[in-house]
PyMOL Python script that loads the backbone (N, CA, C, O; Angstrom):
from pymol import cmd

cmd.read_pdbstr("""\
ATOM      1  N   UNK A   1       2.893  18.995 -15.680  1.00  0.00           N
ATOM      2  CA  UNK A   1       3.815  18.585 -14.641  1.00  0.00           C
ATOM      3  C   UNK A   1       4.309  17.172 -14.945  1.00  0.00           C
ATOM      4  O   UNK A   1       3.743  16.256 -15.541  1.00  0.00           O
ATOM      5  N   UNK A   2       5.485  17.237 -14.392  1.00  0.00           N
ATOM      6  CA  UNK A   2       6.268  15.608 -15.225  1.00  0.00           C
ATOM      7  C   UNK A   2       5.362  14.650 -13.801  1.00  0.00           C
ATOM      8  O   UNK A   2       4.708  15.134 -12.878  1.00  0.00           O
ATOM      9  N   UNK A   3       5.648  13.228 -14.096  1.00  0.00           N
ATOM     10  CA  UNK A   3       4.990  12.277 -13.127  1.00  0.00           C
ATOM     11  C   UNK A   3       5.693  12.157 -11.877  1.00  0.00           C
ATOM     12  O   UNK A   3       6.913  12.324 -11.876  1.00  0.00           O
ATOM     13  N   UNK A   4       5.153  11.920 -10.939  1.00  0.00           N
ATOM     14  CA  UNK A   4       5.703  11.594  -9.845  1.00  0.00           C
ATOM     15  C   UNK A   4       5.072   9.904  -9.050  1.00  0.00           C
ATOM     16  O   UNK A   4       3.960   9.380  -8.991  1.00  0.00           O
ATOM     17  N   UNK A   5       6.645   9.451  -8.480  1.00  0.00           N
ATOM     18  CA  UNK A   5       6.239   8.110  -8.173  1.00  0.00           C
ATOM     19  C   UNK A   5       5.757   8.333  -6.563  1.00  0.00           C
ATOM     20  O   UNK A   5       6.670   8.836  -5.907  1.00  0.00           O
ATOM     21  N   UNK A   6       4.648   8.095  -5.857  1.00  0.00           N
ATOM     22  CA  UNK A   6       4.620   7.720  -4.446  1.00  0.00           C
ATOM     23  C   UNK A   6       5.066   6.712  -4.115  1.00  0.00           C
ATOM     24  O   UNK A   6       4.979   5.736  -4.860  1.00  0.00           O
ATOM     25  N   UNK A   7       5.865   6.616  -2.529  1.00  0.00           N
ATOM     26  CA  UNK A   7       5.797   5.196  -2.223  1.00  0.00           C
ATOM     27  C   UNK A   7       5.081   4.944  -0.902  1.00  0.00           C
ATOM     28  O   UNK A   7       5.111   5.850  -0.068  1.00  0.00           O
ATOM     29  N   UNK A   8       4.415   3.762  -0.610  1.00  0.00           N
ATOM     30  CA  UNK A   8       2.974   4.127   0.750  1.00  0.00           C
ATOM     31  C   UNK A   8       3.475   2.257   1.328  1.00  0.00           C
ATOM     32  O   UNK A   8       3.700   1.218   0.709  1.00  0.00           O
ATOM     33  N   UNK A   9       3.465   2.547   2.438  1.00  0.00           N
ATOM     34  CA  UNK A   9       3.293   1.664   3.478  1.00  0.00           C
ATOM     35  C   UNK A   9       1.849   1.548   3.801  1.00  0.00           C
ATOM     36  O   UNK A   9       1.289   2.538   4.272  1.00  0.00           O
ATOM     37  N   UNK A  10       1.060   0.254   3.566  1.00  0.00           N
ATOM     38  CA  UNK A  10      -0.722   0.249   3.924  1.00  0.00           C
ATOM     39  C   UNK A  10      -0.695  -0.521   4.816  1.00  0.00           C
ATOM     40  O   UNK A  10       0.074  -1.451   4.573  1.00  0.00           O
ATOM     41  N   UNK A  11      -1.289  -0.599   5.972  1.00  0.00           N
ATOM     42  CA  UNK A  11      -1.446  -2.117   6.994  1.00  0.00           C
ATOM     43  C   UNK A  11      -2.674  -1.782   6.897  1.00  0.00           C
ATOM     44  O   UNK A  11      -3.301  -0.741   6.700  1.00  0.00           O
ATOM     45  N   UNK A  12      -3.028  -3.489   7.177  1.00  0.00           N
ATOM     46  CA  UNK A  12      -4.247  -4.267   6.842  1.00  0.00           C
ATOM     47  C   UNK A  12      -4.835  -4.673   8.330  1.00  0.00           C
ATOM     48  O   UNK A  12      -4.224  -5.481   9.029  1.00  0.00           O
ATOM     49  N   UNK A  13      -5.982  -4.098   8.737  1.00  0.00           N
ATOM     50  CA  UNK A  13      -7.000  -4.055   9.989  1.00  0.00           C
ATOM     51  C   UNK A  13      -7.304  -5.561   9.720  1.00  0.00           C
ATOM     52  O   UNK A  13      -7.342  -6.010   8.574  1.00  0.00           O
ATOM     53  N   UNK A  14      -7.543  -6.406  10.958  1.00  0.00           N
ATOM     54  CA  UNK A  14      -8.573  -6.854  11.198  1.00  0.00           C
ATOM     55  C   UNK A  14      -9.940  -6.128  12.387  1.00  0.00           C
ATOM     56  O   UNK A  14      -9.852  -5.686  13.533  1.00  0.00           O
ATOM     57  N   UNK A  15     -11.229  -6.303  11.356  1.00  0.00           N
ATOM     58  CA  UNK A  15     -12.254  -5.739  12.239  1.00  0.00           C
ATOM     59  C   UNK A  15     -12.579  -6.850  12.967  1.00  0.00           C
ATOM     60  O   UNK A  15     -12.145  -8.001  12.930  1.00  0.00           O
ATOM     61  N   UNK A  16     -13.678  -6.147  13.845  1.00  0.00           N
ATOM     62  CA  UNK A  16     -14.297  -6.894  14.664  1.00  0.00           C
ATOM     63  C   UNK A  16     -14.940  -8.102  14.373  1.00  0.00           C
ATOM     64  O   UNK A  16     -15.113  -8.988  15.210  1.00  0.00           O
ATOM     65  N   UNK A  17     -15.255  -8.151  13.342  1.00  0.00           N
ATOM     66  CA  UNK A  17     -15.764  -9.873  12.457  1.00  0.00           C
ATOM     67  C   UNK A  17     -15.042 -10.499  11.929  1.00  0.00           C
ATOM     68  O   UNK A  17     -15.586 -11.594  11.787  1.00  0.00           O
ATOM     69  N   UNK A  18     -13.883 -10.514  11.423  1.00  0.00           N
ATOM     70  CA  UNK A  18     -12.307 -10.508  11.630  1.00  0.00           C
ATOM     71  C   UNK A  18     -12.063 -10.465   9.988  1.00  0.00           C
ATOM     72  O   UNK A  18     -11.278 -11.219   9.412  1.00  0.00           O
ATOM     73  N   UNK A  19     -13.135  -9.123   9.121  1.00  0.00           N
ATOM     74  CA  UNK A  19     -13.001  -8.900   8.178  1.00  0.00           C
ATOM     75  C   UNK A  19     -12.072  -7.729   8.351  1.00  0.00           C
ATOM     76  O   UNK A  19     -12.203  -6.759   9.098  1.00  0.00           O
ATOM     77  N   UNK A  20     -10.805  -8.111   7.241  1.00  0.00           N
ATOM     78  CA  UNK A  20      -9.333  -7.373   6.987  1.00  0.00           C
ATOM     79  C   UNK A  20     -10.007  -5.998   5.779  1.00  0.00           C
ATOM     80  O   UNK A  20     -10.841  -6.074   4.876  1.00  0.00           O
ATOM     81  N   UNK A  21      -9.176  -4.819   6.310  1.00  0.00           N
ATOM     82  CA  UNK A  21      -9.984  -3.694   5.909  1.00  0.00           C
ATOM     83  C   UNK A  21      -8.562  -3.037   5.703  1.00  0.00           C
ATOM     84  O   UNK A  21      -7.627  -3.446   6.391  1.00  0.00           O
ATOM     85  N   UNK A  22      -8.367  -2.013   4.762  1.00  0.00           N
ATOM     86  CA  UNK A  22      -7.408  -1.371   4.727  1.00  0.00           C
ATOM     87  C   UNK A  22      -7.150  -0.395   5.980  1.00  0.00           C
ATOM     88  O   UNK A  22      -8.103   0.009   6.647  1.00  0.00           O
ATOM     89  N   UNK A  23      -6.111  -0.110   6.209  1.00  0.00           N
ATOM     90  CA  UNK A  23      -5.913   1.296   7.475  1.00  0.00           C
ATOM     91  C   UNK A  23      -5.162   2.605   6.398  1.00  0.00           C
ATOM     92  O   UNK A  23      -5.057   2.888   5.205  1.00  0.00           O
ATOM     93  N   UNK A  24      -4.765   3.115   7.746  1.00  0.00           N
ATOM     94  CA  UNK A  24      -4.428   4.465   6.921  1.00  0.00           C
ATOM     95  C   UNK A  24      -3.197   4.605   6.607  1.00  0.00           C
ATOM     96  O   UNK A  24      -2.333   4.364   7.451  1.00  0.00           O
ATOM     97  N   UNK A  25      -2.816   5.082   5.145  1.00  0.00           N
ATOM     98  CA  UNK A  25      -1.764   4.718   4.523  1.00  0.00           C
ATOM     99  C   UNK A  25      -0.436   5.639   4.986  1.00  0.00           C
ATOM    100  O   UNK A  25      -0.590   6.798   5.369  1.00  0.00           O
ATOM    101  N   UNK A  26       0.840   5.021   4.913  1.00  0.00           N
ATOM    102  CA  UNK A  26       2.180   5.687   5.474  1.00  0.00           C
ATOM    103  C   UNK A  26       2.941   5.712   4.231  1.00  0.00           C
ATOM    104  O   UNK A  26       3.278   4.764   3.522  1.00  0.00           O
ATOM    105  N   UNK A  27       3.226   7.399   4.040  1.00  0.00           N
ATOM    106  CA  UNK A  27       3.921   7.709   2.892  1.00  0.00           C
ATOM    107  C   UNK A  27       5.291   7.622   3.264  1.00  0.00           C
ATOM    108  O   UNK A  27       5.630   7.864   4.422  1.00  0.00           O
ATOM    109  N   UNK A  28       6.243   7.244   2.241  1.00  0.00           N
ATOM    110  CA  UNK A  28       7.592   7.046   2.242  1.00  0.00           C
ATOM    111  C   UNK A  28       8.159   7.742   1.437  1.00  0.00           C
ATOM    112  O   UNK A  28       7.721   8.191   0.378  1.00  0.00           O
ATOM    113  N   UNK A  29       9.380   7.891   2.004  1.00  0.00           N
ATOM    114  CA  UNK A  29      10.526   8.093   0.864  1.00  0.00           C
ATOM    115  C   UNK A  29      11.259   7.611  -0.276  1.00  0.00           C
ATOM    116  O   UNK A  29      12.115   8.129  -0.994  1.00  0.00           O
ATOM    117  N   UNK A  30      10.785   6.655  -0.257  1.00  0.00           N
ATOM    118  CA  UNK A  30      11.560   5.611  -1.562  1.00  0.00           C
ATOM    119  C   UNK A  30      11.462   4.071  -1.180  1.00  0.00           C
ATOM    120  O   UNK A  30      11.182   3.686  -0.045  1.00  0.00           O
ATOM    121  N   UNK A  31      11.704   3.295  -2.178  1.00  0.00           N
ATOM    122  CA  UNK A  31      11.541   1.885  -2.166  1.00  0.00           C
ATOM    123  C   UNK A  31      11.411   0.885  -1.320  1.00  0.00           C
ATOM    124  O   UNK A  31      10.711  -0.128  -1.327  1.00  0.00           O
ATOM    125  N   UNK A  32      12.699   1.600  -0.110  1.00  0.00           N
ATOM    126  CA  UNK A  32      13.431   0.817   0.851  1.00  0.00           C
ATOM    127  C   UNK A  32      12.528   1.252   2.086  1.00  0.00           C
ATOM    128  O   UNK A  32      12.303   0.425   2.970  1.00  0.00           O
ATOM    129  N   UNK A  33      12.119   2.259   2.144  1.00  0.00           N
ATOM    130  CA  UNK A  33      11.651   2.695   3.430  1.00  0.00           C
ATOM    131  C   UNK A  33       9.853   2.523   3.123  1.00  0.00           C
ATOM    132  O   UNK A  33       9.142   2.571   4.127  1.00  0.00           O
ATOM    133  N   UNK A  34       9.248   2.350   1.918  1.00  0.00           N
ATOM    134  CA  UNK A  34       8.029   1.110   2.412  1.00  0.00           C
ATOM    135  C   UNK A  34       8.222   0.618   2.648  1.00  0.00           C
ATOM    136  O   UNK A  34       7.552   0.405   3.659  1.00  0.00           O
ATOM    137  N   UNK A  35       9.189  -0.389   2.442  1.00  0.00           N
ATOM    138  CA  UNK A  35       9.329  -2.104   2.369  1.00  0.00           C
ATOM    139  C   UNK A  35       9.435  -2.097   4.138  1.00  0.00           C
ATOM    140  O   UNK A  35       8.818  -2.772   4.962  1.00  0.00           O
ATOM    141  N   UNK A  36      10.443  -1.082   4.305  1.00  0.00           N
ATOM    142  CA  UNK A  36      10.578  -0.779   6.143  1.00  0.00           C
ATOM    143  C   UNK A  36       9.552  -1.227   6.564  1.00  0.00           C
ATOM    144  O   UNK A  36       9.188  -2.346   6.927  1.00  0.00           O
ATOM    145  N   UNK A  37       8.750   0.489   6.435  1.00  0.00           N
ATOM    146  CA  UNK A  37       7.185   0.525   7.666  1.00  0.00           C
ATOM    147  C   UNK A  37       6.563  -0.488   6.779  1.00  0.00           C
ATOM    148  O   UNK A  37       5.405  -0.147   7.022  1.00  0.00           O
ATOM    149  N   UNK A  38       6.424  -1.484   5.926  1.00  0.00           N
ATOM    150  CA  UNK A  38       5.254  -2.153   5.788  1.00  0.00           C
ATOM    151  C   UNK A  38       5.843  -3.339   6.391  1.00  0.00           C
ATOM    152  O   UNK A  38       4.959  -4.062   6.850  1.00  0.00           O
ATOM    153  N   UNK A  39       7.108  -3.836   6.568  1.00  0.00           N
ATOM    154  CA  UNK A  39       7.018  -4.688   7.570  1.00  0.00           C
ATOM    155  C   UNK A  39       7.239  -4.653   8.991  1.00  0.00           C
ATOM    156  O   UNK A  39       7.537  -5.660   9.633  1.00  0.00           O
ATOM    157  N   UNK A  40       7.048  -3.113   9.664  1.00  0.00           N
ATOM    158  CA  UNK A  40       7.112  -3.004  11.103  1.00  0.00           C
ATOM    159  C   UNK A  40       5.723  -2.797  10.855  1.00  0.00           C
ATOM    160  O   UNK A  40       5.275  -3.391  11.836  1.00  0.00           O
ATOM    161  N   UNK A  41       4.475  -2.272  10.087  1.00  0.00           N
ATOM    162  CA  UNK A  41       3.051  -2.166  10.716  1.00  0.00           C
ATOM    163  C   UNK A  41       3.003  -4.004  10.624  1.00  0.00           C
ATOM    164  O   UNK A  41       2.632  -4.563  11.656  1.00  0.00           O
ATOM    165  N   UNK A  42       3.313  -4.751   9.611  1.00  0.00           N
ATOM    166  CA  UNK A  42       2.560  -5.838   9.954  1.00  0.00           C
ATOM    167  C   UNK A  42       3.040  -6.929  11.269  1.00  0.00           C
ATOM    168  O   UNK A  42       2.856  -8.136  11.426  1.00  0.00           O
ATOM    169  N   UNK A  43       3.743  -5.871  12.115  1.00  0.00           N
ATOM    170  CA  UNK A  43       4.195  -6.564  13.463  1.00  0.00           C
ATOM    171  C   UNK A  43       2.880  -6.479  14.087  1.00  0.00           C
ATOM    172  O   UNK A  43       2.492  -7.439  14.752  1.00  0.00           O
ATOM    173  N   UNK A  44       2.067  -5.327  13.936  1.00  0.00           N
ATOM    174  CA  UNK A  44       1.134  -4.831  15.116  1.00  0.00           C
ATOM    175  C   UNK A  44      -0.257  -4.894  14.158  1.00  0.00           C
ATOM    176  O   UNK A  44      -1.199  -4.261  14.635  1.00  0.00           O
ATOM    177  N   UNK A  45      -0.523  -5.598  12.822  1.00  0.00           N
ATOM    178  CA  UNK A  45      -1.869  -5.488  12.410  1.00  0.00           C
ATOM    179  C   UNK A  45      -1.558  -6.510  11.647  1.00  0.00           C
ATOM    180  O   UNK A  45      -0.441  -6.974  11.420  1.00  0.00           O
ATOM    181  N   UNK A  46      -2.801  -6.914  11.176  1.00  0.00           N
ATOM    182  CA  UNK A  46      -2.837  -8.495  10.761  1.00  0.00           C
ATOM    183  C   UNK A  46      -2.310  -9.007   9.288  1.00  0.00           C
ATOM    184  O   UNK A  46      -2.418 -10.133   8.801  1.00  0.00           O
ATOM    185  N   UNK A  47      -1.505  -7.428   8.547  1.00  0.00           N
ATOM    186  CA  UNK A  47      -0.870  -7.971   7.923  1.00  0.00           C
ATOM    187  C   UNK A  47      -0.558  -6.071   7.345  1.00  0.00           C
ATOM    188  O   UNK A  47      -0.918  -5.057   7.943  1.00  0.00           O
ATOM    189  N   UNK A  48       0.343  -6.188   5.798  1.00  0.00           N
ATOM    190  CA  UNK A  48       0.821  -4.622   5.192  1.00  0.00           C
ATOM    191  C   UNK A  48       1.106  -5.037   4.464  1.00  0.00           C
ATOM    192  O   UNK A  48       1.633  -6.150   4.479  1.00  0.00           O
ATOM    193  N   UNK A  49       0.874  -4.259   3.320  1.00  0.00           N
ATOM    194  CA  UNK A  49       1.543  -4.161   1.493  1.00  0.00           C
ATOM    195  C   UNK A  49       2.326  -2.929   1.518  1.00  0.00           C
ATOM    196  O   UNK A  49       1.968  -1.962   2.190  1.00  0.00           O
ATOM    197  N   UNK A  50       3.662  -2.938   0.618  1.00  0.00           N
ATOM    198  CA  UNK A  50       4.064  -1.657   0.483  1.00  0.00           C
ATOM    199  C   UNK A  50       3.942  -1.501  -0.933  1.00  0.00           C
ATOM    200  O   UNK A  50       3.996  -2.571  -1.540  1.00  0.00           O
ATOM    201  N   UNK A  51       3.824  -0.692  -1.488  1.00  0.00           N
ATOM    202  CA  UNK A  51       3.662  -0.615  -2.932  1.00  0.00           C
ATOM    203  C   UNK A  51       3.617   1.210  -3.265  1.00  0.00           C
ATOM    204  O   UNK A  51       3.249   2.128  -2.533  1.00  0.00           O
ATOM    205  N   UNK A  52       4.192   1.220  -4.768  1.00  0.00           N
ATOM    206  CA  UNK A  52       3.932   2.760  -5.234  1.00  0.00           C
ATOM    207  C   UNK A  52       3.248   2.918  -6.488  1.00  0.00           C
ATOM    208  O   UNK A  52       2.905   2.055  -7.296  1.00  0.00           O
ATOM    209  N   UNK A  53       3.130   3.967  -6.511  1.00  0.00           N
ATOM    210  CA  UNK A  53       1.819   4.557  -7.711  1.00  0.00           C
ATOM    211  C   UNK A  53       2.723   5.798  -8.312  1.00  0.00           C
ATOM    212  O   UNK A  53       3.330   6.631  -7.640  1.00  0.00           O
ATOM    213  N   UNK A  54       2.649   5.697  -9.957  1.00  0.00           N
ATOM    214  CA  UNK A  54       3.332   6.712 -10.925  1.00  0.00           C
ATOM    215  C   UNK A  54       2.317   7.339 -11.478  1.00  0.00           C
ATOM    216  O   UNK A  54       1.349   6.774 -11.987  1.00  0.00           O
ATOM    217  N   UNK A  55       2.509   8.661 -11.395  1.00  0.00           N
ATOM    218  CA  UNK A  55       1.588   9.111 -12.495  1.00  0.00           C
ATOM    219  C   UNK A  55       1.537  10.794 -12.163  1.00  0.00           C
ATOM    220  O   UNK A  55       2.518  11.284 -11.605  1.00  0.00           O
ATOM    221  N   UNK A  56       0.380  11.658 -12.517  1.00  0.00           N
ATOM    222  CA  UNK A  56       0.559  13.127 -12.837  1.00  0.00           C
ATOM    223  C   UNK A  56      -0.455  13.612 -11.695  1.00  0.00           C
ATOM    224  O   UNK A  56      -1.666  13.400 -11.746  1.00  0.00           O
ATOM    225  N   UNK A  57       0.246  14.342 -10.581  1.00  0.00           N
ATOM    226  CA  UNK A  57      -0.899  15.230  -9.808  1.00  0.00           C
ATOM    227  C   UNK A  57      -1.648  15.939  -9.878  1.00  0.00           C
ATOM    228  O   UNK A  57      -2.549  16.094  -9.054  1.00  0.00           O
ATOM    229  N   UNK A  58      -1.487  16.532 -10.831  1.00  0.00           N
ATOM    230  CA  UNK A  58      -2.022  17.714 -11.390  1.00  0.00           C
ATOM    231  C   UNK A  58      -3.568  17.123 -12.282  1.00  0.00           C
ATOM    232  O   UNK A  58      -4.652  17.700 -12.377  1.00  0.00           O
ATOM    233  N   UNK A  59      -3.204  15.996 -12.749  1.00  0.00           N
ATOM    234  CA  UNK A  59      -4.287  15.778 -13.708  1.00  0.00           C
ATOM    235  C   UNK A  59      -4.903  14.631 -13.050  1.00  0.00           C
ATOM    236  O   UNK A  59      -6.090  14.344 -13.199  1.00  0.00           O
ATOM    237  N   UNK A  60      -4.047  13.946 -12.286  1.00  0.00           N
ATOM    238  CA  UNK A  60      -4.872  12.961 -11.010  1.00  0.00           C
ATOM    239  C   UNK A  60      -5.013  11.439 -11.952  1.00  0.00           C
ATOM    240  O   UNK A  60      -5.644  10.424 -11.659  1.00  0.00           O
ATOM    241  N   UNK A  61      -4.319  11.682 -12.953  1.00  0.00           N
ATOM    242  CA  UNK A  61      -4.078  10.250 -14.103  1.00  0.00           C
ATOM    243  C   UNK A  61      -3.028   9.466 -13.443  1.00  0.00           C
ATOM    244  O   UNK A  61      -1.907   9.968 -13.509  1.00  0.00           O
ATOM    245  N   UNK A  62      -3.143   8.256 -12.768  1.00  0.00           N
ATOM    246  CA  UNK A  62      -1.877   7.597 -12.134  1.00  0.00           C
ATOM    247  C   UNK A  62      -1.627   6.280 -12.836  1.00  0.00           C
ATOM    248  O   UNK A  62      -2.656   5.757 -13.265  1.00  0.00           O
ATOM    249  N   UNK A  63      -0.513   5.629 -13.050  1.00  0.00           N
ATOM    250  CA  UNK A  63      -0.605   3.783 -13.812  1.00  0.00           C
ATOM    251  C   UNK A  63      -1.023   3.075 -12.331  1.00  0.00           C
ATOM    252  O   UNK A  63      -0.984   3.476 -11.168  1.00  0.00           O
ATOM    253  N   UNK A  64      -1.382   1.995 -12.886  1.00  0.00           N
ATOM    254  CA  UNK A  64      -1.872   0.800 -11.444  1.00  0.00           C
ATOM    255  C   UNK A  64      -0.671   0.722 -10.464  1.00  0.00           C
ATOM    256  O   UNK A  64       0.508   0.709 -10.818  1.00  0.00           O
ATOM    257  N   UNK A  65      -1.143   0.670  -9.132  1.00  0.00           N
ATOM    258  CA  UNK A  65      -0.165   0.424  -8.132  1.00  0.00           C
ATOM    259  C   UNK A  65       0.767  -0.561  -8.504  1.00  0.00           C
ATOM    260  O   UNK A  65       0.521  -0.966  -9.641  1.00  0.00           O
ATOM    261  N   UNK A  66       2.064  -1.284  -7.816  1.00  0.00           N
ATOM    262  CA  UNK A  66       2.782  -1.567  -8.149  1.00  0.00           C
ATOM    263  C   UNK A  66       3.581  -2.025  -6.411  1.00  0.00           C
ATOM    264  O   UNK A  66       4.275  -1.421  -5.593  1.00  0.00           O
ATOM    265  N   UNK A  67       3.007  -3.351  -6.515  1.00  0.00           N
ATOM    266  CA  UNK A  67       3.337  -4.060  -5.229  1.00  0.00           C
ATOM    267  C   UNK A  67       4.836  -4.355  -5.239  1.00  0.00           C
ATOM    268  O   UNK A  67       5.400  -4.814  -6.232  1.00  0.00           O
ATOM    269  N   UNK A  68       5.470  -4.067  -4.065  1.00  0.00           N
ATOM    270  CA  UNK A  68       6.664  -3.695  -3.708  1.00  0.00           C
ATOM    271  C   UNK A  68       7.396  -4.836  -2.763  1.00  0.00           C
ATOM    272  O   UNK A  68       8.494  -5.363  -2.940  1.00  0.00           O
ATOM    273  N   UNK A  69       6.556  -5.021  -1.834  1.00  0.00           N
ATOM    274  CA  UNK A  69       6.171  -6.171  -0.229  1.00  0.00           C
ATOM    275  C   UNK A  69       5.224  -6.102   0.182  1.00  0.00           C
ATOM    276  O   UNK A  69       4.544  -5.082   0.290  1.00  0.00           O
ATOM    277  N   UNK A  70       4.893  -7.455   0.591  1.00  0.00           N
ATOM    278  CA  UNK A  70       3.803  -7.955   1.699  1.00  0.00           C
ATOM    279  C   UNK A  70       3.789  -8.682   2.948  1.00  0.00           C
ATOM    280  O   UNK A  70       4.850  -9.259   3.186  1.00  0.00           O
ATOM    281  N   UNK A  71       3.213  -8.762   3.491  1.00  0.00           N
ATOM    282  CA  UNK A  71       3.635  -9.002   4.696  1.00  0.00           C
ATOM    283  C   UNK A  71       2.008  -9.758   5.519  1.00  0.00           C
ATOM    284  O   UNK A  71       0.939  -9.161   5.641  1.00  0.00           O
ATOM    285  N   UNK A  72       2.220 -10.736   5.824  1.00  0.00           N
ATOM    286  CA  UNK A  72       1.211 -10.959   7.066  1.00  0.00           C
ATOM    287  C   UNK A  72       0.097 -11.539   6.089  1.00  0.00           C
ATOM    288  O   UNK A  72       0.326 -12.172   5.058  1.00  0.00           O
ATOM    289  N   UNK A  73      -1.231 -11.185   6.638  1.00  0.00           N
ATOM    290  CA  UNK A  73      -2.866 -12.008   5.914  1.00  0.00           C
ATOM    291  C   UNK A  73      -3.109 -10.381   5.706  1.00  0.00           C
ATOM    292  O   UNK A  73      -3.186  -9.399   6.445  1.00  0.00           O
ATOM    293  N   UNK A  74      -3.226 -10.795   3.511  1.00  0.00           N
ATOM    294  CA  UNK A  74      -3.919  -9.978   3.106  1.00  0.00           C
ATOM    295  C   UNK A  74      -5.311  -9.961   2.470  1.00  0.00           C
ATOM    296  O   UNK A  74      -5.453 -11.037   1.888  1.00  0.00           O
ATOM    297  N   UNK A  75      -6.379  -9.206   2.339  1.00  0.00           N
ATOM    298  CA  UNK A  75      -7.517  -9.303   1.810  1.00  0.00           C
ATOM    299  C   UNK A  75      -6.980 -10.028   0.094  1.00  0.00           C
ATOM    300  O   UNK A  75      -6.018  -9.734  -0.616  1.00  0.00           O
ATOM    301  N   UNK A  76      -8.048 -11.007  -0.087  1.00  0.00           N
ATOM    302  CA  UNK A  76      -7.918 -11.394  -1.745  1.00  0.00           C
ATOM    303  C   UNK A  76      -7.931 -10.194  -2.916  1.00  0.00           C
ATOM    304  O   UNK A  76      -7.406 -10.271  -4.027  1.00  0.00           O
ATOM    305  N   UNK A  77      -8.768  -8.929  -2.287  1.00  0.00           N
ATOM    306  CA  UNK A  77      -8.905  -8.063  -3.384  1.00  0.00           C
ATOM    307  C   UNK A  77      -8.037  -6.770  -2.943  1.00  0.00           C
ATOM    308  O   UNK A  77      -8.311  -5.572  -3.019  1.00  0.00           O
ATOM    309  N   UNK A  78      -6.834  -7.476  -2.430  1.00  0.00           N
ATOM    310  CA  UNK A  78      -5.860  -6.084  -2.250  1.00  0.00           C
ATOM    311  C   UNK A  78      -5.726  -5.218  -3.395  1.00  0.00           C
ATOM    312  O   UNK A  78      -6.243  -4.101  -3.410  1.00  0.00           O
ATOM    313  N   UNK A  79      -5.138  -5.625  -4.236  1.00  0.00           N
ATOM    314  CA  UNK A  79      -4.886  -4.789  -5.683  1.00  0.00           C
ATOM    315  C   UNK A  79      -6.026  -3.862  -6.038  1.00  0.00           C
ATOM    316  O   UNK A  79      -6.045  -2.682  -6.386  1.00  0.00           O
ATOM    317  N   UNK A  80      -7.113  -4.903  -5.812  1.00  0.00           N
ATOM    318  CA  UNK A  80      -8.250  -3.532  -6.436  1.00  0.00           C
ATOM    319  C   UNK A  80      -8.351  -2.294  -5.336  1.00  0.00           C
ATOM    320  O   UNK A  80      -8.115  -1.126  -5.646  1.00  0.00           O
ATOM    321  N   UNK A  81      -8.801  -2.793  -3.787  1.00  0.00           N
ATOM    322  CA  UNK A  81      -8.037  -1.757  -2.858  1.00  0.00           C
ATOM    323  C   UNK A  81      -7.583  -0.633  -3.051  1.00  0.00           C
ATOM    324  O   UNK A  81      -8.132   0.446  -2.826  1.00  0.00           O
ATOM    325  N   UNK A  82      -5.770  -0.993  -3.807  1.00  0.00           N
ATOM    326  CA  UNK A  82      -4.768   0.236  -4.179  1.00  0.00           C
ATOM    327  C   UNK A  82      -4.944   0.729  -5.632  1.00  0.00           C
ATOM    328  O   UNK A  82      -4.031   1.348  -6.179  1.00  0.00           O
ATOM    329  N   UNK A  83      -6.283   0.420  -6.359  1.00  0.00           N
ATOM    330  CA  UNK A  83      -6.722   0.548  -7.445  1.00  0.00           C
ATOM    331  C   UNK A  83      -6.018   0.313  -8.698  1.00  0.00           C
ATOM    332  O   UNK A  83      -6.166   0.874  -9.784  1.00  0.00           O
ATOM    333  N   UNK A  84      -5.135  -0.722  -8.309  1.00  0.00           N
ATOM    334  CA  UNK A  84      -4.070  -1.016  -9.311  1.00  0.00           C
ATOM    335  C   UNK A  84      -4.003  -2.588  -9.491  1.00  0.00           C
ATOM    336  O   UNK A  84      -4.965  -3.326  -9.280  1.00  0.00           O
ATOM    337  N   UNK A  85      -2.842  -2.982  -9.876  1.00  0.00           N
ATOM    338  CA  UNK A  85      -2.452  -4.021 -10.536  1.00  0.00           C
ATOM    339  C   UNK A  85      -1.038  -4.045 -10.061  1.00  0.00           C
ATOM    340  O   UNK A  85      -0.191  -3.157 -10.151  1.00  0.00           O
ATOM    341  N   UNK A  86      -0.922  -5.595  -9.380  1.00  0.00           N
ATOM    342  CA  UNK A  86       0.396  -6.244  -9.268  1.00  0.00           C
ATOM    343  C   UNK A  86       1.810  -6.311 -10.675  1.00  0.00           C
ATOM    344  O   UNK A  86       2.874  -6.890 -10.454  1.00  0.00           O
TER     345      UNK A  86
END
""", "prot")
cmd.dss("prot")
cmd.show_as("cartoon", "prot")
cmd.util.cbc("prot")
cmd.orient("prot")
C-alpha cells in the first residue's frame, strides 16, 4: 500500500499536579484544519500541537511526526510523545 500522511490536532492536559499529559488526539483533514482544532483546543487546555505522520498502514512503518503548530505550555518531551521528531 502506497503511504499515507495523517494530520492530528493533540491538546495538552494539565493534571491535577499540574503535570501536562497528552489528551486524545483530533484527526484532520489536511494541514490547515490541524493548525484549526489545535488552536481552538488550546483555548480550553493548557496548551496543543498539530502535527502529521507519513508512512504505510498496512506495515505500521511511519517517518517521525512532523510539527505543524503549537500553541499554549507544552511538555519538554512533546516530540518523543508523537514518537517523532520536529
Amino acid at each position: 500500500m502506497a503511504n499515507v500522511t495523517y494530520y492530528v490536532a493533540l491538546p495538552i492536559l494539565a493534571g491535577e499536579d499540574g503535570e501536562l499529559i497528552a489528551g486524545e488526539p483530533v484527526e484532520a483533514l489536511n494541514v490547515w484544519q490541524a493548525k484549526s482544532r489545535a488552536a481552538g483546543l488550546a483555548i480550553h487546555h493548557a496548551g496543543a500541537v498539530a502535527f502529521s505522520r507519513t508512512g504505510d498502514p498496512t506495515t505500521g512503518e511511519f517517518e517521525p511526526a512532523v510539527i505543524l503548530a503549537s500553541h499554549g505550555i507544552l511538555p519538554a518531551d512533546i516530540v518523543d510523545m508523537m514518537g517523532g521528531q520536529s
